[in-house]
N, C-alpha and C positions, 0 to 999 in steps of 0.2 A: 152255649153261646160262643166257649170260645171255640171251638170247632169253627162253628159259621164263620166268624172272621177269620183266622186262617185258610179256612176256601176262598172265600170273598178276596182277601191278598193275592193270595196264589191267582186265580180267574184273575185277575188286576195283572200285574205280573205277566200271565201267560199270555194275554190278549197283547199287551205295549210290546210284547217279543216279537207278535206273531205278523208279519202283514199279508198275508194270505187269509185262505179261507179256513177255519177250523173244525173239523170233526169231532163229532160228540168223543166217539172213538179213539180219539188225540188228547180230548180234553178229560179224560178217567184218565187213560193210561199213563200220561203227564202230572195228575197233581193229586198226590199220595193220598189224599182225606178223602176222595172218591174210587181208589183202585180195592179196596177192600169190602166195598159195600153188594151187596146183590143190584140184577137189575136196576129192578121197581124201585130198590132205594137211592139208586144213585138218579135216577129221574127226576122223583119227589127233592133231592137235594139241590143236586141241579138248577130245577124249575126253582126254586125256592130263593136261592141264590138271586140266580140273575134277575127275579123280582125284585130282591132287596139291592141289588147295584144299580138296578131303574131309577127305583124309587130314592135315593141318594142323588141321580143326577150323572153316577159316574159310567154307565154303559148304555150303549142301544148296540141292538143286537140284530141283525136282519137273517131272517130267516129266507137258507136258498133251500130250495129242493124241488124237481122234478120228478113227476110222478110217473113216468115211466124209466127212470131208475132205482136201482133195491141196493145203491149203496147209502151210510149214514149218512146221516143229516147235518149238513156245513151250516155254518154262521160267517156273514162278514161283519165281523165285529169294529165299533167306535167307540173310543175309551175318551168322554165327554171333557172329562176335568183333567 
C-alpha cells in the first residue's frame, strides 16, 4: 500500500506540474516507482492508480489518441481537488 500512495502523490505532483499533454512514456520515466517495473507491470499499475485517483475525486484523465499515429498515448489531464 505504501508504494500505491507514493505513485498516487507523485501522478498528483506530476499532473499540477504539467499543463500540456502527458505521455505514458513521460509519466514512467518521471516517477521513480514506475521506471523499474516491466511493461505489463507498469500498465496494470498505472491503470490501477488512476482508478484509484478517479475514484477519490482527485483526477480525470482524457484520453487522446489517433489511430493513425504509432506514437504513445497522451492524456490531458484535470487535477479535480
Amino acid at each position: 500500500m505504501k508504494n500505491v500512495i507514493k505513485r498516487c502523490v507523485s501522478l498528483l505532483t506530476l499532473f499540477n506540474d504539467k499543463s500540456t499533454q502527458i505521455s505514458t512514456e513521460y509519466i514512467r520515466d518521471n516517477i521513480s516507482s514506475y521506471r523499474d517495473l516491466s511493461d505489463s507491470a507498469f500498465k496494470r499499475s498505472f491503470e490501477r492508480d488512476k482508478v484509484l485517483l478517479r475514484e477519490m475525486g482527485y483526477l480525470s484523465l482524457i484520453h487522446i489518441s489517433e489511430p493513425t499515429r504509432r506514437t504513445p498515448i497522451s492524456y490531458a489531464v484535470f487535477c479535480l481537488k
